[in-house]
PyMOL Python script that loads the backbone (N, CA, C, O; Angstrom):
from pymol import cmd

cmd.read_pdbstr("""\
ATOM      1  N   UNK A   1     -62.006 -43.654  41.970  1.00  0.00           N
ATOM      2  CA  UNK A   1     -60.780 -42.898  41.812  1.00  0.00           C
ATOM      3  C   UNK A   1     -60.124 -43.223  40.480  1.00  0.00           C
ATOM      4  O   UNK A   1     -59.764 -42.299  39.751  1.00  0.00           O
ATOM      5  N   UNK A   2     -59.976 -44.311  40.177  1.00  0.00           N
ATOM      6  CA  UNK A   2     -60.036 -45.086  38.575  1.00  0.00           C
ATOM      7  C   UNK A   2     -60.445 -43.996  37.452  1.00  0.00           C
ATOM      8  O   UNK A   2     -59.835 -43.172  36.770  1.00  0.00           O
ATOM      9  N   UNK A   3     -61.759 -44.401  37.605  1.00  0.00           N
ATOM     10  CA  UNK A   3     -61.992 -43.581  36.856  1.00  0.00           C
ATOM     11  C   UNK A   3     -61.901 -42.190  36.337  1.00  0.00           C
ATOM     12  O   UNK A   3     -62.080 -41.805  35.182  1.00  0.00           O
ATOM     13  N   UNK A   4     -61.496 -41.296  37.721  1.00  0.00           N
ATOM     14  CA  UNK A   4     -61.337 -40.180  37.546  1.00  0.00           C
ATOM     15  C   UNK A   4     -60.379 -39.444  37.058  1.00  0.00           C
ATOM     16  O   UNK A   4     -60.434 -38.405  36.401  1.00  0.00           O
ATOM     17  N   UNK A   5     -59.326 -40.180  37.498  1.00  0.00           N
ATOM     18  CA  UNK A   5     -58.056 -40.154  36.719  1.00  0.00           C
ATOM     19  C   UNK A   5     -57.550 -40.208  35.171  1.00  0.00           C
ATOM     20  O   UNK A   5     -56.841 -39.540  34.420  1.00  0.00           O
ATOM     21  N   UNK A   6     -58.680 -41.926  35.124  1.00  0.00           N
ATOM     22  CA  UNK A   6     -58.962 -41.905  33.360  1.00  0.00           C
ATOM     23  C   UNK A   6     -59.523 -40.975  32.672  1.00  0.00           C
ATOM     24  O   UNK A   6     -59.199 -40.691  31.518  1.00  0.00           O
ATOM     25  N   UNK A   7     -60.509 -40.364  33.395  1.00  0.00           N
ATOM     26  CA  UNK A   7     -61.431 -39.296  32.406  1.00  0.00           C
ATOM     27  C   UNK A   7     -60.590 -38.348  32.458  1.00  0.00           C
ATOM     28  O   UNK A   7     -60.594 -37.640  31.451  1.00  0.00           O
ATOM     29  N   UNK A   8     -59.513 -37.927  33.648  1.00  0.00           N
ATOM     30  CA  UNK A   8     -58.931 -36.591  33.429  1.00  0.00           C
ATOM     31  C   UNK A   8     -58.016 -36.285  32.467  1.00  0.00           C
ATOM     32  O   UNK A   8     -57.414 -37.301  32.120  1.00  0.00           O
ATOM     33  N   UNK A   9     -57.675 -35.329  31.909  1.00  0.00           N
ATOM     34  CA  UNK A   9     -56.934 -34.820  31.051  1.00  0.00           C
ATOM     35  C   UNK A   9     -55.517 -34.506  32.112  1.00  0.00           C
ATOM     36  O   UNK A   9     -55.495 -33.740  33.076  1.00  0.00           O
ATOM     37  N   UNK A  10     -53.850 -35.766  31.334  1.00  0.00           N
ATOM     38  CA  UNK A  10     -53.309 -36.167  31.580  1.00  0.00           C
ATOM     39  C   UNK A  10     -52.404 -34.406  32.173  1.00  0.00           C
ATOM     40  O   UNK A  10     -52.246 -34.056  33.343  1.00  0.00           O
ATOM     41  N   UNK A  11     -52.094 -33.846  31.261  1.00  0.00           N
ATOM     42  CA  UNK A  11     -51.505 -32.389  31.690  1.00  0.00           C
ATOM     43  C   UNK A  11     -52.118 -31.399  33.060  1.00  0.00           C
ATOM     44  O   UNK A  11     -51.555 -30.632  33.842  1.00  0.00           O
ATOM     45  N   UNK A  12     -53.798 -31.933  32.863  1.00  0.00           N
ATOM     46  CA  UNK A  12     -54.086 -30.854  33.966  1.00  0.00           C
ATOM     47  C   UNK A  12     -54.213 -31.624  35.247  1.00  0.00           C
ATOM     48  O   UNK A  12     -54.349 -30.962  36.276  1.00  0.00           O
ATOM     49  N   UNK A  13     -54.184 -33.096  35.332  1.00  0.00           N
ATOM     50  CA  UNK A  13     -53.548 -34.273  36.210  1.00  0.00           C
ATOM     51  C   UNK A  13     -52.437 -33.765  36.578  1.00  0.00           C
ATOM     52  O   UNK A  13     -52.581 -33.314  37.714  1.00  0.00           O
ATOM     53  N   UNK A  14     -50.973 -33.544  36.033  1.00  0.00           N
ATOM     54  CA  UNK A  14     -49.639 -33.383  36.324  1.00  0.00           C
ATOM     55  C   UNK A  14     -49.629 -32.039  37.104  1.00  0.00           C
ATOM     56  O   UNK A  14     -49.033 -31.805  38.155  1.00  0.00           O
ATOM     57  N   UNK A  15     -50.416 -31.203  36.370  1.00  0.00           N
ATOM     58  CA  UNK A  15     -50.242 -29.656  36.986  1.00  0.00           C
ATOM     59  C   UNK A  15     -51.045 -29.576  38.182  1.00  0.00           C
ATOM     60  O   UNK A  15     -50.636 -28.812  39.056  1.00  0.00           O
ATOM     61  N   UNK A  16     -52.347 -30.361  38.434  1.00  0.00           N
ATOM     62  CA  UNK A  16     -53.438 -30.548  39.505  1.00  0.00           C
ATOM     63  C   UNK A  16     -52.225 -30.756  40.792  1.00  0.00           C
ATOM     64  O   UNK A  16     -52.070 -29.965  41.722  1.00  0.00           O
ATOM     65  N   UNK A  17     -51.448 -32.007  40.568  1.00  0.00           N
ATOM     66  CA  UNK A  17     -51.051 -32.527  41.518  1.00  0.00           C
ATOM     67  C   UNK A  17     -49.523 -31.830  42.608  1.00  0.00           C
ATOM     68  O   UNK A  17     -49.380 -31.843  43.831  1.00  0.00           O
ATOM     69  N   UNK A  18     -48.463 -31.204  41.331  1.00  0.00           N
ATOM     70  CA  UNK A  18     -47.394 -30.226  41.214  1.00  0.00           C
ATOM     71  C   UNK A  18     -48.025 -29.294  42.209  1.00  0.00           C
ATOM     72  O   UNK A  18     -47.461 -29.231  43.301  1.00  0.00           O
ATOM     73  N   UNK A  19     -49.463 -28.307  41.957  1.00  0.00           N
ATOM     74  CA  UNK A  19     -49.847 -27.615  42.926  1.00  0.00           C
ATOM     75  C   UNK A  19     -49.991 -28.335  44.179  1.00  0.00           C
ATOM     76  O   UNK A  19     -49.114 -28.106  45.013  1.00  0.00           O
ATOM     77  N   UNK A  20     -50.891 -29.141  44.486  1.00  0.00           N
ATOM     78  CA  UNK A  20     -50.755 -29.779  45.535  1.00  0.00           C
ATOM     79  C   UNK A  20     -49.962 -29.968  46.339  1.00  0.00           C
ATOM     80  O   UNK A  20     -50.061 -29.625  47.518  1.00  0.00           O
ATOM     81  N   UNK A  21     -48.647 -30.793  45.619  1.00  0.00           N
ATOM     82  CA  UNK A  21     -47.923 -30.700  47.138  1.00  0.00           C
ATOM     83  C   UNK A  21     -46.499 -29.831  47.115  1.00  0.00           C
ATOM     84  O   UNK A  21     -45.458 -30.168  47.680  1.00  0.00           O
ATOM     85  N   UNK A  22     -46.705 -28.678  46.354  1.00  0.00           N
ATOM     86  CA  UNK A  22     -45.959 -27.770  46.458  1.00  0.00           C
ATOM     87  C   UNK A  22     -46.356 -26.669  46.744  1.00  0.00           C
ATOM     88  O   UNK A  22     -45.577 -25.753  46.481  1.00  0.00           O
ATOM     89  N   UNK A  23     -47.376 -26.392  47.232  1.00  0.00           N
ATOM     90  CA  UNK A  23     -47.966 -25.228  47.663  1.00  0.00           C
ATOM     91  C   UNK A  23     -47.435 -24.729  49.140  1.00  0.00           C
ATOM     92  O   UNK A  23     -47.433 -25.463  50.128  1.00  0.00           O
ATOM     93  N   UNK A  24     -47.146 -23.849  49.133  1.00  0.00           N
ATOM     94  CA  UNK A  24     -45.862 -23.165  50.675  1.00  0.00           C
ATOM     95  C   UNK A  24     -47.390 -22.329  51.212  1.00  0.00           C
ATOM     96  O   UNK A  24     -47.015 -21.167  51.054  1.00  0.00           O
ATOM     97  N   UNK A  25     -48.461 -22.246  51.598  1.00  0.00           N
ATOM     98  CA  UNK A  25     -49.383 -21.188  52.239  1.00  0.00           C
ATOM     99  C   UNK A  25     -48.751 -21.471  53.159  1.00  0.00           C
ATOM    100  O   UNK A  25     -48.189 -22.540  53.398  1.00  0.00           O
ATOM    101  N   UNK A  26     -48.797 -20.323  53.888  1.00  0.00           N
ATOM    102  CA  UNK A  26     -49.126 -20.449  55.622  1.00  0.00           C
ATOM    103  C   UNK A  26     -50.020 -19.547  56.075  1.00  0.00           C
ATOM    104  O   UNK A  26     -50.178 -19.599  57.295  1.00  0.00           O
ATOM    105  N   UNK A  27     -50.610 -18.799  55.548  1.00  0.00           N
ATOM    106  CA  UNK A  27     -51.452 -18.029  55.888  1.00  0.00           C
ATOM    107  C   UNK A  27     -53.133 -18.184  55.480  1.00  0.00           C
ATOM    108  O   UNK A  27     -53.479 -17.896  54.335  1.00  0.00           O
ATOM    109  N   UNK A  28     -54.267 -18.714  56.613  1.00  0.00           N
ATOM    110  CA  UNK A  28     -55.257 -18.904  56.219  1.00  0.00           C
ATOM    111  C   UNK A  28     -55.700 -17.817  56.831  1.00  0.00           C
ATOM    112  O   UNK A  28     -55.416 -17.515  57.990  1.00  0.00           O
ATOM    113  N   UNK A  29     -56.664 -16.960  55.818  1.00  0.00           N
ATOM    114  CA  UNK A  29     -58.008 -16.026  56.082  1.00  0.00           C
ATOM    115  C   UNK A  29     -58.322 -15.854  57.353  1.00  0.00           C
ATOM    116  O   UNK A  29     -57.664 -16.578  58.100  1.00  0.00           O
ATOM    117  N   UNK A  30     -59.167 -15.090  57.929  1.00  0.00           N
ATOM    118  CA  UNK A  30     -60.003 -15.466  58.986  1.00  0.00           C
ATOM    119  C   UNK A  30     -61.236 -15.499  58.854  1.00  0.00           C
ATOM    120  O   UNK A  30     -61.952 -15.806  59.807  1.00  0.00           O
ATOM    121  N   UNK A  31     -61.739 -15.185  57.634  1.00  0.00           N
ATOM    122  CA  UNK A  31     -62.916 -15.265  57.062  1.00  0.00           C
ATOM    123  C   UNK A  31     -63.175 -16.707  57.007  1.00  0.00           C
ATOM    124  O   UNK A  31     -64.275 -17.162  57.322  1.00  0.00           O
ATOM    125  N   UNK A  32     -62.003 -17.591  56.540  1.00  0.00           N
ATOM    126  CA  UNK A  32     -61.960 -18.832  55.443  1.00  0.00           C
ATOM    127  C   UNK A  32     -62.759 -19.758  56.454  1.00  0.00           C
ATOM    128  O   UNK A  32     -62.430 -19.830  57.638  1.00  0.00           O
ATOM    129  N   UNK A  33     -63.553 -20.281  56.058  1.00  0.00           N
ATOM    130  CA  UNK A  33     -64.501 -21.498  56.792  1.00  0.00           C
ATOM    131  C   UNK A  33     -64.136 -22.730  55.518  1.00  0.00           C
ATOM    132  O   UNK A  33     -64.171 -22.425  54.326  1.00  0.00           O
ATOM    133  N   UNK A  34     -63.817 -24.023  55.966  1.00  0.00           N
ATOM    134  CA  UNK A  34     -63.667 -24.935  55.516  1.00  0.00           C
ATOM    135  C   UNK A  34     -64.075 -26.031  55.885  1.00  0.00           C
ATOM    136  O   UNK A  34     -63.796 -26.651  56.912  1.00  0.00           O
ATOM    137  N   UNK A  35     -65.191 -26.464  54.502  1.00  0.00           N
ATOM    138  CA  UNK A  35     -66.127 -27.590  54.827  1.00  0.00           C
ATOM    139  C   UNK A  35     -65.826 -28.729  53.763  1.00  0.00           C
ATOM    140  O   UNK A  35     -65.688 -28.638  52.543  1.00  0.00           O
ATOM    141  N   UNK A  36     -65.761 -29.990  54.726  1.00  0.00           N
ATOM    142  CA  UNK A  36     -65.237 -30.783  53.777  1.00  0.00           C
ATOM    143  C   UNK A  36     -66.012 -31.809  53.929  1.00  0.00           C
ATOM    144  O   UNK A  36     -67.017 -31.738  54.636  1.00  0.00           O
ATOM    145  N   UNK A  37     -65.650 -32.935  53.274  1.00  0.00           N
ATOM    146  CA  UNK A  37     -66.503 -34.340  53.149  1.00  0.00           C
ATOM    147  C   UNK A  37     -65.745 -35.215  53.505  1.00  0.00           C
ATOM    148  O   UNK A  37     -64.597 -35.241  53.061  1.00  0.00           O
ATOM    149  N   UNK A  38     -66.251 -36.258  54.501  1.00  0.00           N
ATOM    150  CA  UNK A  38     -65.601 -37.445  55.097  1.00  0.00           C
ATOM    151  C   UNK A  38     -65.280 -38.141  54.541  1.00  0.00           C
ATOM    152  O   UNK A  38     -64.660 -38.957  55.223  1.00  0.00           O
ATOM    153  N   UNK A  39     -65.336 -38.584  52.761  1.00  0.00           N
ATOM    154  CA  UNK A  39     -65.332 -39.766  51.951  1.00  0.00           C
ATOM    155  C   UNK A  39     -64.395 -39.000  51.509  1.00  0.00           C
ATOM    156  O   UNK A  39     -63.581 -39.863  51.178  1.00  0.00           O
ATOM    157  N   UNK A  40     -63.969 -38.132  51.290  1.00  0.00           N
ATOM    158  CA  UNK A  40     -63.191 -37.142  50.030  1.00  0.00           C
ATOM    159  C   UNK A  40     -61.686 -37.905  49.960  1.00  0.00           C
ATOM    160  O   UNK A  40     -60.711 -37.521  50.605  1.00  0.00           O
ATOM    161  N   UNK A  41     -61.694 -38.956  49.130  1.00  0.00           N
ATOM    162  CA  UNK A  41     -60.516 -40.020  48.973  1.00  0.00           C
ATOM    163  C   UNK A  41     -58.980 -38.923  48.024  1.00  0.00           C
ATOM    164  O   UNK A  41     -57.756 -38.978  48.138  1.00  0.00           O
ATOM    165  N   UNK A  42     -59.724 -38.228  47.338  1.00  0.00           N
ATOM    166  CA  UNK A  42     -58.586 -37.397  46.871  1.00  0.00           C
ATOM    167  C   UNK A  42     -57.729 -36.232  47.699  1.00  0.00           C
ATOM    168  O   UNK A  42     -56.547 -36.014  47.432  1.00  0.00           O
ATOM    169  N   UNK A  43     -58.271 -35.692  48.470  1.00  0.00           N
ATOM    170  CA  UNK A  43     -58.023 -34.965  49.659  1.00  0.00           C
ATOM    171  C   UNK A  43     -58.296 -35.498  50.936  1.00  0.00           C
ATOM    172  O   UNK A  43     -59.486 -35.422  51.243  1.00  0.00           O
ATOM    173  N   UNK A  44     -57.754 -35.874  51.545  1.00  0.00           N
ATOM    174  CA  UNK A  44     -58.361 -37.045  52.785  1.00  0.00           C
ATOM    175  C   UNK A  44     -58.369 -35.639  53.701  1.00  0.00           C
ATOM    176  O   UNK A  44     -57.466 -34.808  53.606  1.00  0.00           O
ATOM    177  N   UNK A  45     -59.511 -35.492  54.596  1.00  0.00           N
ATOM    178  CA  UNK A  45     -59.974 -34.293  55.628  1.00  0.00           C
ATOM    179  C   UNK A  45     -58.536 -34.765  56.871  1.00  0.00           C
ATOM    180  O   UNK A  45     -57.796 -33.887  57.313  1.00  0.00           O
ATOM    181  N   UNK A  46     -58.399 -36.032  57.204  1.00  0.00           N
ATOM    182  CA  UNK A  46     -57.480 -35.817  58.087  1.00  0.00           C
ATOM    183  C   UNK A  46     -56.140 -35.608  58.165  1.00  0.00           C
ATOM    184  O   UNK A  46     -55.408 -35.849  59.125  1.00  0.00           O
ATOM    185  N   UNK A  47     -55.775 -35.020  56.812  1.00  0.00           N
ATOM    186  CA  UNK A  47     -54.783 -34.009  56.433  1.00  0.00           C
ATOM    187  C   UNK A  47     -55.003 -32.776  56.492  1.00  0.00           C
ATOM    188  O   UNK A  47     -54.240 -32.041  55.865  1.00  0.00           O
ATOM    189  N   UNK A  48     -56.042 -32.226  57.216  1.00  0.00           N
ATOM    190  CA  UNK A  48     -56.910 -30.777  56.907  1.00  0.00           C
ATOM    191  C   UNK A  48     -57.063 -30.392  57.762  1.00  0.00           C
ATOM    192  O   UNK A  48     -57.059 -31.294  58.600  1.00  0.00           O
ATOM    193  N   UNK A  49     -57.340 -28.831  58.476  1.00  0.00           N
ATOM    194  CA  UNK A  49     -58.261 -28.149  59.210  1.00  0.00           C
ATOM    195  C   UNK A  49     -59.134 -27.967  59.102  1.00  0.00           C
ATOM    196  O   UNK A  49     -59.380 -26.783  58.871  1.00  0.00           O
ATOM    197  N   UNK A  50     -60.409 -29.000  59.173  1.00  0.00           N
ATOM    198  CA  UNK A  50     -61.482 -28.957  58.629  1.00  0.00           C
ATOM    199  C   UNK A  50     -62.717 -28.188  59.761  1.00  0.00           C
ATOM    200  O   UNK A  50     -62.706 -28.872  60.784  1.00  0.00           O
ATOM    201  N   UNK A  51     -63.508 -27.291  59.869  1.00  0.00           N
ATOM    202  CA  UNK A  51     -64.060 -26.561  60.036  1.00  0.00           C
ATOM    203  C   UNK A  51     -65.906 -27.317  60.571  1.00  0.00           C
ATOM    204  O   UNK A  51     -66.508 -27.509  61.627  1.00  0.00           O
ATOM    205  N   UNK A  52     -66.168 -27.524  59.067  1.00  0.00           N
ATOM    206  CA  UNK A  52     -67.562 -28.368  59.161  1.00  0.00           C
ATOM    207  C   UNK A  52     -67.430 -29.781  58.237  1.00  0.00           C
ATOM    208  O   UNK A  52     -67.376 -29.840  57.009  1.00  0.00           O
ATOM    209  N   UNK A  53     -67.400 -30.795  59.113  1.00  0.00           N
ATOM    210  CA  UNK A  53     -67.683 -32.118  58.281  1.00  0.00           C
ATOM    211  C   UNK A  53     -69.254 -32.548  57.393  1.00  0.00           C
ATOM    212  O   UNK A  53     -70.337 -32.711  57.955  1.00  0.00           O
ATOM    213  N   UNK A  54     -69.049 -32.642  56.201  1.00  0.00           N
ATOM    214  CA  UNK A  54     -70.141 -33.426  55.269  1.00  0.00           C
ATOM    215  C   UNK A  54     -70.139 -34.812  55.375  1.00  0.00           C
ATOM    216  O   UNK A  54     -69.316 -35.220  54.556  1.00  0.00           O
ATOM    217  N   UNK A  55     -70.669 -35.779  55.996  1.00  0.00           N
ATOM    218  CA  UNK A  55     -71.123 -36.892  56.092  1.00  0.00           C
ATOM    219  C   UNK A  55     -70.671 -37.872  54.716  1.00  0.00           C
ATOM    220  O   UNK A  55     -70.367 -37.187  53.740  1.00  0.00           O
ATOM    221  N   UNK A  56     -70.615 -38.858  54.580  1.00  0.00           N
ATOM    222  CA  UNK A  56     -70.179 -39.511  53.089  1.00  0.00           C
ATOM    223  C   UNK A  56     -69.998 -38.428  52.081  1.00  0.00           C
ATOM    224  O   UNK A  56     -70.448 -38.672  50.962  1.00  0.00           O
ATOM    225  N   UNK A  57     -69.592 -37.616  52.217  1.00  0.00           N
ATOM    226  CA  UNK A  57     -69.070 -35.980  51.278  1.00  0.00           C
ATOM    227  C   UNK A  57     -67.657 -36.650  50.749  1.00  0.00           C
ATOM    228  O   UNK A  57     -66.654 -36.866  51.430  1.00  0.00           O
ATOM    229  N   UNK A  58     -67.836 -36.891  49.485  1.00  0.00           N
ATOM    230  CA  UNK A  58     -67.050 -37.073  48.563  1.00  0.00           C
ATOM    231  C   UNK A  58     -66.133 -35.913  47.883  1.00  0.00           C
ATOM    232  O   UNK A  58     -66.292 -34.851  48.485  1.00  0.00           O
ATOM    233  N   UNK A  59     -65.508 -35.847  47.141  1.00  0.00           N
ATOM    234  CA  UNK A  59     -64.500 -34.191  46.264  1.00  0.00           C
ATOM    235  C   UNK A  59     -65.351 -34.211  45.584  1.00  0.00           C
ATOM    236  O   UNK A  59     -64.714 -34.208  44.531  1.00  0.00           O
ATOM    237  N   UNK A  60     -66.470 -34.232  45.255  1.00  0.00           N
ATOM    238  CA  UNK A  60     -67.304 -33.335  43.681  1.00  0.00           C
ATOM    239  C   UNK A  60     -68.739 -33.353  45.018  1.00  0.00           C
ATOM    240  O   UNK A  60     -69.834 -32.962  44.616  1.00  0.00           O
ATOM    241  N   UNK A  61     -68.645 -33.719  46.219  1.00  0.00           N
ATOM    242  CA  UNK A  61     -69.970 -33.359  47.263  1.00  0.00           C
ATOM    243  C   UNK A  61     -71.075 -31.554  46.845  1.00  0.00           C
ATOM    244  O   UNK A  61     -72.175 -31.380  47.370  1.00  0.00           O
ATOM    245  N   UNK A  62     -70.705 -30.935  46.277  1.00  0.00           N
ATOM    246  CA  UNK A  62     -70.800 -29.695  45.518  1.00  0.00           C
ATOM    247  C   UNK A  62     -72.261 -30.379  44.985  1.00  0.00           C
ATOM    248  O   UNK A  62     -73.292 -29.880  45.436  1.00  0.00           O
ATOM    249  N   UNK A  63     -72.364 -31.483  44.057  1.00  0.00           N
ATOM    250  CA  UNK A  63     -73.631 -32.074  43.580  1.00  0.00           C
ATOM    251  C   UNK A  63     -74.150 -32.765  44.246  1.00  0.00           C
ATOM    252  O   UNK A  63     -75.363 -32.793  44.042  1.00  0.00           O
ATOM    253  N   UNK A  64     -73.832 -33.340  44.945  1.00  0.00           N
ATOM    254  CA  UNK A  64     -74.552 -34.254  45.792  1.00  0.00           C
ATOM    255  C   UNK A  64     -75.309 -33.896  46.995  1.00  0.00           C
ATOM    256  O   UNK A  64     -76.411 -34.239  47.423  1.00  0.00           O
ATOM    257  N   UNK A  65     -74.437 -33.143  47.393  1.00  0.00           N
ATOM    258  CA  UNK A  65     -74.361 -33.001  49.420  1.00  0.00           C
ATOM    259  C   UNK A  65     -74.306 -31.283  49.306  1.00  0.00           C
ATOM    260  O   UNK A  65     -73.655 -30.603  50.099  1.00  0.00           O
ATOM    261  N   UNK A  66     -75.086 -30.730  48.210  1.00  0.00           N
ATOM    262  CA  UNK A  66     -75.450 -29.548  48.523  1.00  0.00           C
ATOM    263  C   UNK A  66     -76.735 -28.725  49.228  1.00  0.00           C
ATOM    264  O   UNK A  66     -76.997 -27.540  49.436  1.00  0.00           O
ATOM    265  N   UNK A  67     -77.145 -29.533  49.385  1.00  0.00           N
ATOM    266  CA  UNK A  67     -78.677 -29.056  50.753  1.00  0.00           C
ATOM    267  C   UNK A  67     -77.539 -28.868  51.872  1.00  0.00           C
ATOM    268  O   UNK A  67     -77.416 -27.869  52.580  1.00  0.00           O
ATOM    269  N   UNK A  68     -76.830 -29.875  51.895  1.00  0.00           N
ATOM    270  CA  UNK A  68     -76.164 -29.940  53.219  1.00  0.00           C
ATOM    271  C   UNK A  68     -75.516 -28.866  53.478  1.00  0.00           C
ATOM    272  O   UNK A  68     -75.568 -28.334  54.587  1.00  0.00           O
ATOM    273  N   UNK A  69     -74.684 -28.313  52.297  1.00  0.00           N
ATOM    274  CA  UNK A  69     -73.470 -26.899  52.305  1.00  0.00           C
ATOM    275  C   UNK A  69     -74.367 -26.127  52.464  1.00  0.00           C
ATOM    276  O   UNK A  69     -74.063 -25.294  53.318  1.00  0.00           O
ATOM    277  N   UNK A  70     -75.424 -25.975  52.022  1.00  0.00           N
ATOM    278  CA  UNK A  70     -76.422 -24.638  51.855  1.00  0.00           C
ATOM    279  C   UNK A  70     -76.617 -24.673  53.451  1.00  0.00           C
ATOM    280  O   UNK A  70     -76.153 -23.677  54.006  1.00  0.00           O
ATOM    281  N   UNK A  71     -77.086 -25.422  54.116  1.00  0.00           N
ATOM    282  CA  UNK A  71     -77.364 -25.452  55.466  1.00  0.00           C
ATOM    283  C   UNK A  71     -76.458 -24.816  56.554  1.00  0.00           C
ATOM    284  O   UNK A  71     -76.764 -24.089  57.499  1.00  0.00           O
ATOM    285  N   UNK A  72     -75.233 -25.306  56.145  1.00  0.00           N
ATOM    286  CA  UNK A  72     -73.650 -24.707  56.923  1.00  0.00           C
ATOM    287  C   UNK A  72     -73.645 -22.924  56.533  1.00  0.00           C
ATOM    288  O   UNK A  72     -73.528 -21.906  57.215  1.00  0.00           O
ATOM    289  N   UNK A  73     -73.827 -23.191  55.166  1.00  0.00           N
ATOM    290  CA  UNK A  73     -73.381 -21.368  54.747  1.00  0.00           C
ATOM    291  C   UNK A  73     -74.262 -20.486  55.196  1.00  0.00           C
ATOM    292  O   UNK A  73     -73.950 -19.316  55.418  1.00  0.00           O
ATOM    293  N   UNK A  74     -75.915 -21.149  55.443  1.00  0.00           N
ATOM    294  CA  UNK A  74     -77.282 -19.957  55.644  1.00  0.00           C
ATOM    295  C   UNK A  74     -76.996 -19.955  57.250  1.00  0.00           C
ATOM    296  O   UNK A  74     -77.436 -19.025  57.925  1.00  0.00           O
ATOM    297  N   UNK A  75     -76.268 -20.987  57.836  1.00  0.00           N
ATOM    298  CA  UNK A  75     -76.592 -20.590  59.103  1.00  0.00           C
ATOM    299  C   UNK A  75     -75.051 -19.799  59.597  1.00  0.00           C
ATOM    300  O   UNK A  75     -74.744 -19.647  60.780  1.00  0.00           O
ATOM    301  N   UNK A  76     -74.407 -19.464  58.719  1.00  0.00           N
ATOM    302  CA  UNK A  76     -72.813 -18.800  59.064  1.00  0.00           C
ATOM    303  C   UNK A  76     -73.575 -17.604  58.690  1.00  0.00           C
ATOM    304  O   UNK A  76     -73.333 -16.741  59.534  1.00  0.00           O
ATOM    305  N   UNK A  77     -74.204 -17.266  58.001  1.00  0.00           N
ATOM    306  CA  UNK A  77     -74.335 -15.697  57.388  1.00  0.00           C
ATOM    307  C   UNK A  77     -75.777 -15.596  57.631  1.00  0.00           C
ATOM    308  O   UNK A  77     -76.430 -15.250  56.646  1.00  0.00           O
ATOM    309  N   UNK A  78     -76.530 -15.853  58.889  1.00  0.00           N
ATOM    310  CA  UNK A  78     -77.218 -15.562  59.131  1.00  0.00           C
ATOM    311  C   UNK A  78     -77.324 -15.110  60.834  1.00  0.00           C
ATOM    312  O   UNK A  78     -78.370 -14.645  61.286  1.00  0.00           O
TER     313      UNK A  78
END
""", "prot")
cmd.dss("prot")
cmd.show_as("cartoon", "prot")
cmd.util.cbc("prot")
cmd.orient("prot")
């Protein structure tokens, strides 16, 4: 998490976060399926309506733990 912060660019840090917890939705999709990752320390899932859990699924799980998403999405749209 250290690090990520360091590498980020300090403005889109401030504005990243401003969205975050000022965001008023109340209205989710019914389309919207939401799959998240159990490690995801920047978004913790048990603040979430999470849909399908990714196993040690980290916030960048997209590279890692993508066999896994592919698996969730082929079998939703199939």
């Amino acid at each position: 998490m250290k690090n990520i912060i360091k590498d980020t660019d300090s403005n889109f840090l401030k504005w990243a976060i401003n969205q975050i917890v000022n965001w008023k939705n109340t209205v989710v999709p019914q389309n919207c399926i939401h799959i998240h990752g159990t490690n995801d320390h920047i978004l913790p899932a048990k603040y979430l309506k999470v849909d399908y859990s990714i196993k040690n699924g980290g916030h960048f799980m997209t590279v890692n733990k993508a066999n896994e998403i592919e698996k969730i999405i082929k079998m939703l749209c199939s």
